[in-house]
C-alpha positions in Angstrom: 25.4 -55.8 -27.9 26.6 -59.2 -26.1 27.8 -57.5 -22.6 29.4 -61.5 -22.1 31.3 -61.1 -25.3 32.4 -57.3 -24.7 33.8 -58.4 -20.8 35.8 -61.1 -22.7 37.5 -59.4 -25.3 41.2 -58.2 -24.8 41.1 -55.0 -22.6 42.0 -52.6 -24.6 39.1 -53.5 -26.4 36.8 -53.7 -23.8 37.7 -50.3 -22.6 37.4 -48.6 -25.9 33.4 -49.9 -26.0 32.8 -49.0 -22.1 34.4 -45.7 -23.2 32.1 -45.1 -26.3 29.2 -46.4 -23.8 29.9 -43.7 -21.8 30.1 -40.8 -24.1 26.8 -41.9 -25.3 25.1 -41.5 -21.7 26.9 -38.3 -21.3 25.5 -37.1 -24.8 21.9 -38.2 -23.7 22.2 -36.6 -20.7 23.4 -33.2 -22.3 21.2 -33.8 -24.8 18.1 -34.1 -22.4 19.3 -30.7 -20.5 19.4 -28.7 -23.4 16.3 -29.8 -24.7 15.3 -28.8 -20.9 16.6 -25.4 -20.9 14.4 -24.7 -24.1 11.6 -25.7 -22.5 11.8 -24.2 -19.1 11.1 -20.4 -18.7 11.8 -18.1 -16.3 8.8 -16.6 -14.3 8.0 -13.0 -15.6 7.7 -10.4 -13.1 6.7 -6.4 -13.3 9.7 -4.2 -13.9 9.6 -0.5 -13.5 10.7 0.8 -17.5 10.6 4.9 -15.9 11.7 6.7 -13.2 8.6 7.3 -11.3 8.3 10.3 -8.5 7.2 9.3 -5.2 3.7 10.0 -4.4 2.9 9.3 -8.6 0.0 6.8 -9.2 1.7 4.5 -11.7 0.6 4.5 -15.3 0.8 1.1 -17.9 3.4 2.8 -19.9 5.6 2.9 -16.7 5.7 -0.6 -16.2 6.4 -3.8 -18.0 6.8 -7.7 -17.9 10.4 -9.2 -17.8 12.1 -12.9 -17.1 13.8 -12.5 -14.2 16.0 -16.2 -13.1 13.9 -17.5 -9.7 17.1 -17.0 -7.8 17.1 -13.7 -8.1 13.6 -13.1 -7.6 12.9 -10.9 -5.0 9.7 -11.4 -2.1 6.7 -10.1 -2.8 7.6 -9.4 -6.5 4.3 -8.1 -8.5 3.6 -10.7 -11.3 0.9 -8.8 -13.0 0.7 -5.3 -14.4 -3.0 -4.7 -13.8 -2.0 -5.1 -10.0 0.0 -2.1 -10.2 -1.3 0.4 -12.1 -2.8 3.0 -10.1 -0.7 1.9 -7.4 0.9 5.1 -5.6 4.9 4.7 -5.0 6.0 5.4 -1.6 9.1 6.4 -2.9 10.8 7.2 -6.3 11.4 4.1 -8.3 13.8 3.8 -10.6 14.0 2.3 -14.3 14.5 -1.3 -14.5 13.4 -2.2 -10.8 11.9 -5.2 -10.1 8.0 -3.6 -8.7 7.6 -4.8 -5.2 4.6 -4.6 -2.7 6.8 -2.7 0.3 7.5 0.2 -2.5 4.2 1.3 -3.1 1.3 2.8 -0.6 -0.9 0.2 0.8 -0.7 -2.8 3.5 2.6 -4.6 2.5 4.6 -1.4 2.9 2.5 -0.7 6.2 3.7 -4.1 7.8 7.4 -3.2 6.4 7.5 -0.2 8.2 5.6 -0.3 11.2 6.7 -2.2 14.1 6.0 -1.5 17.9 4.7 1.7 17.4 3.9 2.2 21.5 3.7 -0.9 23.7 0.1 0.0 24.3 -1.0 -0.7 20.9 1.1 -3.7 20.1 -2.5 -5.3 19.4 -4.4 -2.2 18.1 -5.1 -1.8 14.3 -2.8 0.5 12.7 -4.8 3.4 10.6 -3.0 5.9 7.9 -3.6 9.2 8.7 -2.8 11.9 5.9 -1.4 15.2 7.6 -1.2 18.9 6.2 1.7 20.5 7.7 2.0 24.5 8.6 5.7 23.8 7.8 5.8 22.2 4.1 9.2 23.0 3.4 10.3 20.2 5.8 8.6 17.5 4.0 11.1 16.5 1.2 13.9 16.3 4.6 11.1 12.9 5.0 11.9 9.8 3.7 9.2 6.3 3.7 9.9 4.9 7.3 10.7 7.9 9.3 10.1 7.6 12.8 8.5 11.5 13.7 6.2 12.7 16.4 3.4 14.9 15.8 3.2 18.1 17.6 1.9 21.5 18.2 1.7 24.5 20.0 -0.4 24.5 23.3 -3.2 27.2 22.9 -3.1 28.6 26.6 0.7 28.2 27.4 2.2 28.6 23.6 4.7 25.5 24.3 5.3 22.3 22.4 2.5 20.0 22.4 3.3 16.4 21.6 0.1 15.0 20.0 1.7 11.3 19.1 4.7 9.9 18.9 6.4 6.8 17.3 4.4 7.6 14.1 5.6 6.0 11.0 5.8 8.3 7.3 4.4 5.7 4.7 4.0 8.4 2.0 6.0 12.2 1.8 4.3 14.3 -0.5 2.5 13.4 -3.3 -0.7 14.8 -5.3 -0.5 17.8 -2.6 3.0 18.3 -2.0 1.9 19.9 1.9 0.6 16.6 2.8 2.2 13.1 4.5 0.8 10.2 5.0 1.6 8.8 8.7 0.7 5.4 10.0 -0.5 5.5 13.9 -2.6 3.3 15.8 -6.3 3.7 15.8 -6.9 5.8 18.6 -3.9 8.0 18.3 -4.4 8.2 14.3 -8.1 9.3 15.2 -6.9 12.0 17.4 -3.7 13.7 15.6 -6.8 13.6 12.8 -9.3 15.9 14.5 -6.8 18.4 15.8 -5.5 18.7 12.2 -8.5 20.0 11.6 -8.2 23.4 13.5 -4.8 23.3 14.8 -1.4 23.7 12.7 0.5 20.5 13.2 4.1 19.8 12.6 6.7 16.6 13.0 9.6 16.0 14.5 11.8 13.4 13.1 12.9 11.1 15.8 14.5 7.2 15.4 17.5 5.6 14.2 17.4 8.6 10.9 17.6 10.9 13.5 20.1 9.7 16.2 22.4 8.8 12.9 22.6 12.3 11.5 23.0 13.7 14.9 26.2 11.3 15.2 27.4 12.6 11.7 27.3 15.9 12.8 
């Protein structure tokens, strides 16, 4: 096409041809987006397909891959299923959740959870300590996160012994449904440990979960 020529021609011609010229570009350009839409695919993440129980080790058939859109992909989504089966949920998971570290037993939901246990141990490692209760019937009142302190009964003066406090519930109930799994620092976690050996050992729920239903009340 002789641009020269096209400027030179009455207007109404001219604009006609810078018109068309246009409505090709735009048709290239829309063109060249669809084309990129075919092409592109979403990333494929691990999506629960069944409602599993908390404390259940998850099995292949509970899980599945899916597209999800990258804006809506949430952090520390699973992208593989073979790095969650056997995985234990922390909590019940529902059909068609998007399978995150935080929900299921192990160091992500750890460092979700626990923060600032005691000002001491700000720099101590933080162990999980698994705890039978004499009390079981309190444990389904527990949910993931609970702030509770550890106590028992003092052998010579039969009053309330607080073994630890600031203790964080990672995991209530489970394959024994008399158990919880707590998350303390080393020392402490070593300590509640021993006496749960040959001492009955129960929890008190203390934190923000507490203070609110108090407030409710």
């Amino acid at each position: 096409m002789d641009l020269k020529k096209t400027l030179t021609t009455p207007s109404w011609h001219r604009t006609l041809v810078l018109r068309r010229i246009i409505a090709s570009i735009l048709l290239g350009i829309a063109a060249l987006m669809f084309v990129h839409s075919l092409i592109k695919q979403d990333p494929q993440v691990v999506v629960v397909l069944q409602d599993i129980a908390a404390g259940s080790k998850v099995e292949a058939t509970d899980i599945g891959l899916r597209e999800i859109p990258s804006p809506h992909l949430p952090k520390n989504a699973f992208t593989t299923e073979d790095d969650v089966i056997g995985l234990v949920a922390a909590s019940t998971l529902s059909s068609g959740e998007i399978a995150t570290k935080p929900r299921f037993v192990g160091t992500e939901l750890i460092n979700s959870v626990v923060s600032n246990v005691t000002e001491d141990s700000l720099s101590e490692e933080i162990n999980m300590v698994p705890l039978t209760l004499a009390e079981p019937s309190v444990i389904p009142l527990l949910q993931h996160g609970d702030t509770i302190s550890v106590v028992s009964q003092d052998s010579d003066s039969g009053l309330p012994e607080t073994i630890a406090a600031g203790g964080k519930v990672i995991l209530a109930g489970g394959d024994d449904p008399s158990t919880i799994l707590i998350a303390l620092p080393k020392t402490i976690a070593e300590n509640v440990a021993a006496r749960s050996l040959n001492t009955p050992l129960a929890v008190v729920l203390t934190g923000d979960r507490a203070h609110n239903n108090i407030a409710e009340e």
